[in-house]
Biopython code that builds the backbone (N, CA, C, O; Angstrom):
import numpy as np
from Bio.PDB.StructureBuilder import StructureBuilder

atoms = [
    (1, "UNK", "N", (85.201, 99.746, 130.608)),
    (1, "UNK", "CA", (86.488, 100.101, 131.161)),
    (1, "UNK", "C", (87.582, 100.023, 130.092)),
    (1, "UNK", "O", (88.000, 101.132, 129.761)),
    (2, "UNK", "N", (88.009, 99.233, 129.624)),
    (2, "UNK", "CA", (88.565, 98.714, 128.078)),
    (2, "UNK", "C", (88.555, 99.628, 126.756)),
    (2, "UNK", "O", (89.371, 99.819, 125.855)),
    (3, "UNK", "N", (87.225, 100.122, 127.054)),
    (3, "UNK", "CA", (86.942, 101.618, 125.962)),
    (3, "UNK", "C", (87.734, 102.687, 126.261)),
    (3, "UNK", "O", (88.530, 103.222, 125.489)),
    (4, "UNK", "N", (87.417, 103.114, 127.846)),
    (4, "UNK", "CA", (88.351, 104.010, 128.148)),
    (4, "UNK", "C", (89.795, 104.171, 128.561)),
    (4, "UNK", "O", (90.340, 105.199, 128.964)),
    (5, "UNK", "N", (90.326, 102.947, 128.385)),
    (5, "UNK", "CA", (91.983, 102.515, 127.812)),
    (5, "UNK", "C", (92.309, 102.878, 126.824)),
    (5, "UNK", "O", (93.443, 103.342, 126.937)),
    (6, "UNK", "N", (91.942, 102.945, 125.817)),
    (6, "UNK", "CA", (91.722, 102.781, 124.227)),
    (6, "UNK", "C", (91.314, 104.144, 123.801)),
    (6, "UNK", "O", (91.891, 104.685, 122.858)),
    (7, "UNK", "N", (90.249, 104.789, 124.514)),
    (7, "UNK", "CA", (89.784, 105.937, 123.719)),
    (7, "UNK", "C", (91.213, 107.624, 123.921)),
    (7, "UNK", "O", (91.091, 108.736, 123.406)),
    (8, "UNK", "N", (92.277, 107.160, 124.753)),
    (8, "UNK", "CA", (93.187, 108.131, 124.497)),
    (8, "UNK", "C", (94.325, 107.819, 123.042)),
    (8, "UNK", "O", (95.202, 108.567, 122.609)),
    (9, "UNK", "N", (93.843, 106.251, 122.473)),
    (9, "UNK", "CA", (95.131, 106.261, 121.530)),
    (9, "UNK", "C", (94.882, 106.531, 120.077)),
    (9, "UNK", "O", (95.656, 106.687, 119.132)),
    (10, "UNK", "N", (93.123, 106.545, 120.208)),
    (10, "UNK", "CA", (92.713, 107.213, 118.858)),
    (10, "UNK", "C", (92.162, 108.468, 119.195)),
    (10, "UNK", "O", (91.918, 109.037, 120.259)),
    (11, "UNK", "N", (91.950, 108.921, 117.239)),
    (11, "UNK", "CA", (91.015, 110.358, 117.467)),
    (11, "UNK", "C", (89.590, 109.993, 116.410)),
    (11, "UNK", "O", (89.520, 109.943, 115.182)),
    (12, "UNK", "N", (88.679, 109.804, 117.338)),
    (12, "UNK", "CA", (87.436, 109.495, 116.468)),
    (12, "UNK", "C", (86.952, 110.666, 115.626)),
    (12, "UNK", "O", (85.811, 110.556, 115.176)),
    (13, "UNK", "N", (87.668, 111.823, 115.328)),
    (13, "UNK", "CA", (87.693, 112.812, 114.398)),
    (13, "UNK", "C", (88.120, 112.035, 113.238)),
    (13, "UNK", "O", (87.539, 112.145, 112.158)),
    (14, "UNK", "N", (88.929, 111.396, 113.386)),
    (14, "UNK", "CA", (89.732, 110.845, 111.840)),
    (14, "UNK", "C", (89.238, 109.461, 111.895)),
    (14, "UNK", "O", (89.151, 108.644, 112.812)),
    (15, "UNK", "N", (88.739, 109.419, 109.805)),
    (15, "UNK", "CA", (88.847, 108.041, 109.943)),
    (15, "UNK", "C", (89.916, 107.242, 108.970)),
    (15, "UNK", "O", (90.235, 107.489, 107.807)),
    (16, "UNK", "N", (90.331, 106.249, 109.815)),
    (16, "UNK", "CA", (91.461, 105.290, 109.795)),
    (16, "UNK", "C", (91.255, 104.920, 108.407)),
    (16, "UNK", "O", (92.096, 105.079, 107.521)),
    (17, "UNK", "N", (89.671, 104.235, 108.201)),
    (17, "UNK", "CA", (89.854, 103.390, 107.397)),
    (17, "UNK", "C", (90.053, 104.290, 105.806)),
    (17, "UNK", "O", (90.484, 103.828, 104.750)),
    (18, "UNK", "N", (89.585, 105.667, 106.086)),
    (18, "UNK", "CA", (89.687, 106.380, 104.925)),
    (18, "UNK", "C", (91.173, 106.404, 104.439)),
    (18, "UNK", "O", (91.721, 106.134, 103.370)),
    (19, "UNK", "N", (91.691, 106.931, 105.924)),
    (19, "UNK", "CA", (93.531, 107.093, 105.349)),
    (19, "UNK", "C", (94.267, 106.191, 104.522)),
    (19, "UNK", "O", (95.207, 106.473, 103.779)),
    (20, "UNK", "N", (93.815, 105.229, 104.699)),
    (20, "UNK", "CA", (94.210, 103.898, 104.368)),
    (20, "UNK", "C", (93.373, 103.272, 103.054)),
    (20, "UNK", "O", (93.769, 102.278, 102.447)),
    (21, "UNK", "N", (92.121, 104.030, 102.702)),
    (21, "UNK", "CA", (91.278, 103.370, 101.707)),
    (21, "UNK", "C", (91.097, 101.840, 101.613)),
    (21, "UNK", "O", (91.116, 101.128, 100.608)),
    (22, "UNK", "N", (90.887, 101.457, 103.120)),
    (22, "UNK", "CA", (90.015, 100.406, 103.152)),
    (22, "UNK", "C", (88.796, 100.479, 103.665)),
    (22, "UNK", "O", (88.312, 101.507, 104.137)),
    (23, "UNK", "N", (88.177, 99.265, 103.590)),
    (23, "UNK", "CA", (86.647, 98.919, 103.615)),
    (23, "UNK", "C", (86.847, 99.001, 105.352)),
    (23, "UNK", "O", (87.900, 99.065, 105.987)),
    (24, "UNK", "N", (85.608, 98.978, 105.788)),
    (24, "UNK", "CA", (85.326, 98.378, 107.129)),
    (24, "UNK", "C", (85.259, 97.584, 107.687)),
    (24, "UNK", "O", (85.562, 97.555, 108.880)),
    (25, "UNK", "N", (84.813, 96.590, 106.991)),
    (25, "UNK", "CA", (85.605, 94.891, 107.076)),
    (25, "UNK", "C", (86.220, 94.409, 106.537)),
    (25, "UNK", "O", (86.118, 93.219, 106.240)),
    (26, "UNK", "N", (87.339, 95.375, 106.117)),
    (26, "UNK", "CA", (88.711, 94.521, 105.343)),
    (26, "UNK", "C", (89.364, 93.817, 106.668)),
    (26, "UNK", "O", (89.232, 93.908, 107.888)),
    (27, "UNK", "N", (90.257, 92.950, 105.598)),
    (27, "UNK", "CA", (90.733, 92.288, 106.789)),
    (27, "UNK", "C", (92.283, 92.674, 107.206)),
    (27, "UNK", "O", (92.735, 93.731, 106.765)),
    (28, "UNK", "N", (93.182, 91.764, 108.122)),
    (28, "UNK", "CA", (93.790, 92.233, 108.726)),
    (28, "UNK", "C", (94.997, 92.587, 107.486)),
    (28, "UNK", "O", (95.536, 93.679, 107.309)),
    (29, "UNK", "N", (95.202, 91.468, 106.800)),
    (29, "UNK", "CA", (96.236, 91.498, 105.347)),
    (29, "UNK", "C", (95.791, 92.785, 104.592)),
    (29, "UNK", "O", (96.541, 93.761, 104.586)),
    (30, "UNK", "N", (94.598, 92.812, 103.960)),
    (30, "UNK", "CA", (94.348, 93.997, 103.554)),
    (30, "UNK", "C", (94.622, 95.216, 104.120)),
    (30, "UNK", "O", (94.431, 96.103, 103.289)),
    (31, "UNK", "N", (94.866, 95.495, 104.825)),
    (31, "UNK", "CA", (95.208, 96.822, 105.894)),
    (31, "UNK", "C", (96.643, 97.241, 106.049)),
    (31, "UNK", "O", (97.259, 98.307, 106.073)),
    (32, "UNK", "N", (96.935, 95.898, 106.151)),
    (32, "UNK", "CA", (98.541, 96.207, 106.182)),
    (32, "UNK", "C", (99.300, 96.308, 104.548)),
    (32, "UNK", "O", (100.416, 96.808, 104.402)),
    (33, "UNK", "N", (98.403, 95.689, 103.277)),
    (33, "UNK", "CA", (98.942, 96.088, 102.062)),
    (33, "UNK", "C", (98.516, 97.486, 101.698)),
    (33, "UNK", "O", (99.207, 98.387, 101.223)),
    (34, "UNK", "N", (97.124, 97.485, 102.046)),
    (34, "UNK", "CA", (96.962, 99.413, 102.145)),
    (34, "UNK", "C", (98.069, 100.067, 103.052)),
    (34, "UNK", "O", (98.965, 100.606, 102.402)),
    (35, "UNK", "N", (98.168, 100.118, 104.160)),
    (35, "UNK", "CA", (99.157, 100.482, 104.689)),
    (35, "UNK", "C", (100.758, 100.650, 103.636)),
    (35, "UNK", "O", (101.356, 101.642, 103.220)),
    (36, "UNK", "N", (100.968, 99.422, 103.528)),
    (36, "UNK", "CA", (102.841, 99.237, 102.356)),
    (36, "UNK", "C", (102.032, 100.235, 101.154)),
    (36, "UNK", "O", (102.778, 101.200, 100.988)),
    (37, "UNK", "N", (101.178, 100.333, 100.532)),
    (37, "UNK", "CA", (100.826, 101.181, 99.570)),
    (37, "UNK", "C", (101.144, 102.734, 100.111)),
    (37, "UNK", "O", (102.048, 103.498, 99.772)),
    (38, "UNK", "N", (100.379, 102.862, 100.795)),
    (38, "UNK", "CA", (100.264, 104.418, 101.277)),
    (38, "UNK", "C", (101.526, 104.990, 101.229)),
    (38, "UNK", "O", (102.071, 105.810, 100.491)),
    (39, "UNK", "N", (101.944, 104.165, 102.484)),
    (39, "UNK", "CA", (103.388, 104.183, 102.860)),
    (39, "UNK", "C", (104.345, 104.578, 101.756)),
    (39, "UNK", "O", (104.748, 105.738, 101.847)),
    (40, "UNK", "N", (104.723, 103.992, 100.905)),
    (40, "UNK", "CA", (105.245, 104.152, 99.787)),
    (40, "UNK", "C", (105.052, 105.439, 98.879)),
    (40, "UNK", "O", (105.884, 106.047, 98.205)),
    (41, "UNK", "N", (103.840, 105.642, 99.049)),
    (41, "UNK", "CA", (103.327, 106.619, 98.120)),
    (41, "UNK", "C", (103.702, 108.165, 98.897)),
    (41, "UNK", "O", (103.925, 109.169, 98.220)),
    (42, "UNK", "N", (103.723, 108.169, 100.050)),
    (42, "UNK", "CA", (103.897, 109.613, 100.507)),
    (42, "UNK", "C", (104.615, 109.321, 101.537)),
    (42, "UNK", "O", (104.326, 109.766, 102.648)),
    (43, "UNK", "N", (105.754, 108.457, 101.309)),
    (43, "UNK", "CA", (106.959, 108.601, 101.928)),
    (43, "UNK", "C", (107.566, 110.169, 102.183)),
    (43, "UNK", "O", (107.773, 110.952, 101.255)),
    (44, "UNK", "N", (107.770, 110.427, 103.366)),
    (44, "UNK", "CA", (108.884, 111.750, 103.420)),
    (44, "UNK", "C", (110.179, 112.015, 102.298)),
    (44, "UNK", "O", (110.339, 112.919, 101.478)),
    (45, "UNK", "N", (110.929, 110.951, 102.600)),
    (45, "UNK", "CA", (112.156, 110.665, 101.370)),
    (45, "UNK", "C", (111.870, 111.001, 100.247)),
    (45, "UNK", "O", (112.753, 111.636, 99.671)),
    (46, "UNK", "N", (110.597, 110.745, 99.486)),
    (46, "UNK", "CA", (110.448, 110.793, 98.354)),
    (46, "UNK", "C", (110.161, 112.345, 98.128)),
    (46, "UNK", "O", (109.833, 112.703, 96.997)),
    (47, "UNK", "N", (110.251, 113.112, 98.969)),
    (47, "UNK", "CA", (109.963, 114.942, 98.764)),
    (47, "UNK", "C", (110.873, 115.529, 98.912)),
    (47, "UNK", "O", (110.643, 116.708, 99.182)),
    (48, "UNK", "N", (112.232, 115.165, 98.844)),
    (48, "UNK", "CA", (112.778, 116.227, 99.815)),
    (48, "UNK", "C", (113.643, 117.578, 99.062)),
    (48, "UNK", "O", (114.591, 118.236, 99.490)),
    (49, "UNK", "N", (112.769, 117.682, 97.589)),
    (49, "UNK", "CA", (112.893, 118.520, 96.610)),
    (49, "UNK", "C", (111.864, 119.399, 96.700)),
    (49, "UNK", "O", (111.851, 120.050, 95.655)),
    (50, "UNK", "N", (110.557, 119.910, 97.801)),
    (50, "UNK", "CA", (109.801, 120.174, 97.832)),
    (50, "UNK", "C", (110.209, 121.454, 98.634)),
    (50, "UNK", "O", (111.330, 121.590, 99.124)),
    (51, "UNK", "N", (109.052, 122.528, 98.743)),
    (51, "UNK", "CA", (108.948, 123.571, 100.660)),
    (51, "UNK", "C", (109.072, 122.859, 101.490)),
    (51, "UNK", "O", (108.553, 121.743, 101.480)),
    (52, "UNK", "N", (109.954, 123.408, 102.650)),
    (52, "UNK", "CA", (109.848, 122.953, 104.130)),
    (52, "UNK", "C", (107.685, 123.054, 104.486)),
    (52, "UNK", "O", (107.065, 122.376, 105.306)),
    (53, "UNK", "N", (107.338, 123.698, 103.904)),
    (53, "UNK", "CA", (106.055, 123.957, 104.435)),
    (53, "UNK", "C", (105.265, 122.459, 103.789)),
    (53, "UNK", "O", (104.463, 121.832, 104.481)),
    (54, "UNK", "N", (105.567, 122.116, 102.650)),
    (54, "UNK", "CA", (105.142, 120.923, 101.873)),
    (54, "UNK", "C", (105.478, 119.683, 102.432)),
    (54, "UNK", "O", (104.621, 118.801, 102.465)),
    (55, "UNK", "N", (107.267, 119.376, 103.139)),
    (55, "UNK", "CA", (107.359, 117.930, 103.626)),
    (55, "UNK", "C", (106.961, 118.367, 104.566)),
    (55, "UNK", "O", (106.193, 117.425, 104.767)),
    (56, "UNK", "N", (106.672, 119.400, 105.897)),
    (56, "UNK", "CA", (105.815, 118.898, 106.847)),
    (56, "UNK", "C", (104.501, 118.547, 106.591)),
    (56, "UNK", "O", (104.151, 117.525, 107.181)),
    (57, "UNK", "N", (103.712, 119.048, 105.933)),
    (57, "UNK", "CA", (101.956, 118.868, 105.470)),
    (57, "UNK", "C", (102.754, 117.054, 104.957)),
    (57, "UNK", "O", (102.312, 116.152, 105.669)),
    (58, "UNK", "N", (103.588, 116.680, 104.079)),
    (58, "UNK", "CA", (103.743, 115.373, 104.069)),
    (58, "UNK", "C", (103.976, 114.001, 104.721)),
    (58, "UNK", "O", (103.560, 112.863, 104.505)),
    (59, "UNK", "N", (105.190, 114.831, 106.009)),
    (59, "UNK", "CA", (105.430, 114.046, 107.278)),
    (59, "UNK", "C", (103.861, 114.087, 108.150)),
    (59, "UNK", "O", (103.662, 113.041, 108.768)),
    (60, "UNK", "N", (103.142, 114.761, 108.233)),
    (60, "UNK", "CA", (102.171, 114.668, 108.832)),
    (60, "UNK", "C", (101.089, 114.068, 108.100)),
    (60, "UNK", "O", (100.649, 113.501, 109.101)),
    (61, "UNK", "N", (100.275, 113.708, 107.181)),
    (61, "UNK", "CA", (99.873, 112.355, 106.263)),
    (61, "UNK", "C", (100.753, 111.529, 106.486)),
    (61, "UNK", "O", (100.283, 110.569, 107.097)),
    (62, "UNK", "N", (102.098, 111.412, 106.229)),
    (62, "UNK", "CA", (102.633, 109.966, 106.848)),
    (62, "UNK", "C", (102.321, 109.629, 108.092)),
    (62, "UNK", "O", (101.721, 108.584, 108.342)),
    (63, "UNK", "N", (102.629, 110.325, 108.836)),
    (63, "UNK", "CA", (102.238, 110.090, 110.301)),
    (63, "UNK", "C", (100.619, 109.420, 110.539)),
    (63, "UNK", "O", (100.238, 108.502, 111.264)),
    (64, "UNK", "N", (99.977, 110.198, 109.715)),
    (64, "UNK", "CA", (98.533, 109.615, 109.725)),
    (64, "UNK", "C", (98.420, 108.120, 109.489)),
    (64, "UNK", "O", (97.769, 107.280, 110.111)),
    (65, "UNK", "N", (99.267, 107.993, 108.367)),
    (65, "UNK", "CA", (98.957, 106.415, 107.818)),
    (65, "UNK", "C", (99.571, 105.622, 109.146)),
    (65, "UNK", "O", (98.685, 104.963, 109.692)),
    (66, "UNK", "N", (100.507, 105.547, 109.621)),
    (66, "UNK", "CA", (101.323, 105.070, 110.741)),
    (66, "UNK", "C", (99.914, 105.208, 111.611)),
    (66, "UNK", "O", (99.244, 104.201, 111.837)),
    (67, "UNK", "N", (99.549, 106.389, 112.038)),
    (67, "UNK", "CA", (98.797, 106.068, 113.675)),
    (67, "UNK", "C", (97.442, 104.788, 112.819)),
    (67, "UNK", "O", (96.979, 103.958, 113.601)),
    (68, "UNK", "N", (97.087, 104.746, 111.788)),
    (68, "UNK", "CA", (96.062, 104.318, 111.348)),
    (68, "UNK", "C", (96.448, 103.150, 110.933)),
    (68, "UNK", "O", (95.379, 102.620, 110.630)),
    (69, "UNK", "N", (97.330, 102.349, 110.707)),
    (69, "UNK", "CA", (97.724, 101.217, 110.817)),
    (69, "UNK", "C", (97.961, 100.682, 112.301)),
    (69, "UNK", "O", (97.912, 99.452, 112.332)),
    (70, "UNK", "N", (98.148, 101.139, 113.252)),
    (70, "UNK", "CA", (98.329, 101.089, 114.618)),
    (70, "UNK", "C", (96.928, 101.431, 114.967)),
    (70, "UNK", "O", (97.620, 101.216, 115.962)),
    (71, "UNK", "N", (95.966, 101.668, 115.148)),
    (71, "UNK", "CA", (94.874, 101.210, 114.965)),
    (71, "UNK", "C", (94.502, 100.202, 114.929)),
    (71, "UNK", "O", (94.261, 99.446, 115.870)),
    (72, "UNK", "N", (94.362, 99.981, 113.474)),
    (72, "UNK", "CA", (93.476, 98.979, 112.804)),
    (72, "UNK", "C", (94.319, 97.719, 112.771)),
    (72, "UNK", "O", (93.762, 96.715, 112.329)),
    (73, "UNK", "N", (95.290, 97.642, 113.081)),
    (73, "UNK", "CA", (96.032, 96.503, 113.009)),
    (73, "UNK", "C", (95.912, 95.985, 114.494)),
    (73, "UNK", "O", (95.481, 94.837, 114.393)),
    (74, "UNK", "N", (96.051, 96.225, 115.524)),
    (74, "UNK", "CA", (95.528, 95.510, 116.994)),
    (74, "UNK", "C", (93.986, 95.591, 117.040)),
    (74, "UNK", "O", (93.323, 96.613, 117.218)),
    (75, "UNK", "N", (93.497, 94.236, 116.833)),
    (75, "UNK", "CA", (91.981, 93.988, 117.191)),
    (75, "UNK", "C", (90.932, 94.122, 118.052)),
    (75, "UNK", "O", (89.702, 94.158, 118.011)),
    (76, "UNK", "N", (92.174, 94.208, 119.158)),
    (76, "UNK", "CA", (91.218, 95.081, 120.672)),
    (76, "UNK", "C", (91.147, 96.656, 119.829)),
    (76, "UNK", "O", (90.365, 96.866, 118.901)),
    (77, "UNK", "N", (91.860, 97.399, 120.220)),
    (77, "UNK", "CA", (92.206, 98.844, 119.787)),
    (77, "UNK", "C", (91.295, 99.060, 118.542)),
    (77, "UNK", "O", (90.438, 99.939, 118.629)),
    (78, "UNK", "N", (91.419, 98.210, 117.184)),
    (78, "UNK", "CA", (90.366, 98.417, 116.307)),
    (78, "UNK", "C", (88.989, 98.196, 117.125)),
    (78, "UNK", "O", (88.253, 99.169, 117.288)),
    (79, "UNK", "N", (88.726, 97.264, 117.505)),
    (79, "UNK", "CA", (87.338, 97.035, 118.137)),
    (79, "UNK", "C", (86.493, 97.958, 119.051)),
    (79, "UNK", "O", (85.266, 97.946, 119.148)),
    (80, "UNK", "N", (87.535, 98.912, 119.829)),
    (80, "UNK", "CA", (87.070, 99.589, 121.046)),
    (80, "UNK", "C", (87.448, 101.053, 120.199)),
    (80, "UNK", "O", (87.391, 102.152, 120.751)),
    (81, "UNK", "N", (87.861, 100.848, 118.689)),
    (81, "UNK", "CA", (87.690, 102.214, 117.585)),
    (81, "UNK", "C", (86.237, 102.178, 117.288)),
    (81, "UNK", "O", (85.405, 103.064, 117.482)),
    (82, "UNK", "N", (86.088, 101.041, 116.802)),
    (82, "UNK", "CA", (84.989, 100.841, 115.731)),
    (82, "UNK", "C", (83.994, 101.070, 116.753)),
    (82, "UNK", "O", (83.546, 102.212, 116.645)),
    (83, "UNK", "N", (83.397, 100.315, 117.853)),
    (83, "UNK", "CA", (82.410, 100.635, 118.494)),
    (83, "UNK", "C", (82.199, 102.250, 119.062)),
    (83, "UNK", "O", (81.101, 102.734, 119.338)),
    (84, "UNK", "N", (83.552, 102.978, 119.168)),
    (84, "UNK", "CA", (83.343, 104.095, 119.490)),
    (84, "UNK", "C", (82.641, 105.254, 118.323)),
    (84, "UNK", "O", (81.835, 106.169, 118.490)),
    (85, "UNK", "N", (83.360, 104.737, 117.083)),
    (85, "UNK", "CA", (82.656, 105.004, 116.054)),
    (85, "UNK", "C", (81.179, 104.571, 115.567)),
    (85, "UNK", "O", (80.336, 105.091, 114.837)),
    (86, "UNK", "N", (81.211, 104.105, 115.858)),
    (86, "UNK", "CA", (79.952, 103.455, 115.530)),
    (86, "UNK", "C", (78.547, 104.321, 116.834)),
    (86, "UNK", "O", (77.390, 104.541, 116.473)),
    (87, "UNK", "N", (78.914, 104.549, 117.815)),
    (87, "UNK", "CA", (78.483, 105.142, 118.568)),
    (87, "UNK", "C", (78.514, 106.770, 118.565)),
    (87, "UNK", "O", (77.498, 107.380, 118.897)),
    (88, "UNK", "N", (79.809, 107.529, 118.150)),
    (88, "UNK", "CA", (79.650, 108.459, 117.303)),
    (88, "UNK", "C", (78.189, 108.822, 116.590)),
    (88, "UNK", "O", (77.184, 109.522, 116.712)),
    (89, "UNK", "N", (78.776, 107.897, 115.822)),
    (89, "UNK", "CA", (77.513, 108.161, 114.098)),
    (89, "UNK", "C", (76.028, 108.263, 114.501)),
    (89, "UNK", "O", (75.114, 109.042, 114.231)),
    (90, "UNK", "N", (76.209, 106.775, 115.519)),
    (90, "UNK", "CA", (74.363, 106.685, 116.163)),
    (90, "UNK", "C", (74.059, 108.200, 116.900)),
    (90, "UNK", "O", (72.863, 108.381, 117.126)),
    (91, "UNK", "N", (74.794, 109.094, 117.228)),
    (91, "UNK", "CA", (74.549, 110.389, 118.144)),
    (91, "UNK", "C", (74.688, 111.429, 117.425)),
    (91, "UNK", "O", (74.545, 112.546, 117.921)),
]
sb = StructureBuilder()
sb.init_structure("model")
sb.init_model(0)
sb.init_chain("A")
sb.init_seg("    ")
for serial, (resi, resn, name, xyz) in enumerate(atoms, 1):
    if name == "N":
        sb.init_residue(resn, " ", resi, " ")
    sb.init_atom(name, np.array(xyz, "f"), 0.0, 1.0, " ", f" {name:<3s}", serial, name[0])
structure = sb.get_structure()
């Protein structure tokens, strides 16, 4: 029941931990300094010398890192990711 709470706030198309270039059992600190990394790195602000066609493709990778820290950062929500993933892969 808990799974299917959970399975509308991710997309098991994407994976989190890639966006973020962490491990699968990184831990919770690690996630959130990947996260301040990312973050930083493809900030919107930092483009705004670019195409309108370029900061959206950018706002949207930001956005990614955001839903993927929101994720992986609540342990239910990661947990009822990971098993869904994990169930994925086995199929």
């Amino acid at each position: 029941m808990l799974l299917l709470a959970y399975s509308g706030w991710f997309n098991l198309q994407v994976d989190y931990y890639a966006i973020l270039e962490v491990d699968v059992a990184a831990s919770a600190k690690e996630i959130v300094a990947a996260y301040r990394k990312a973050a930083l790195s493809m900030h919107p602000d930092k483009y705004k010398n670019v195409s309108p066609e370029q900061q959206e493709a950018i706002a949207n990778k930001f956005l990614g890192v955001i839903k993927a820290l929101r994720v992986l950062e609540n342990e239910e929500m990661r947990a009822a990711y990971d098993k869904c993933r994990d169930y994925m892969q086995a199929n």
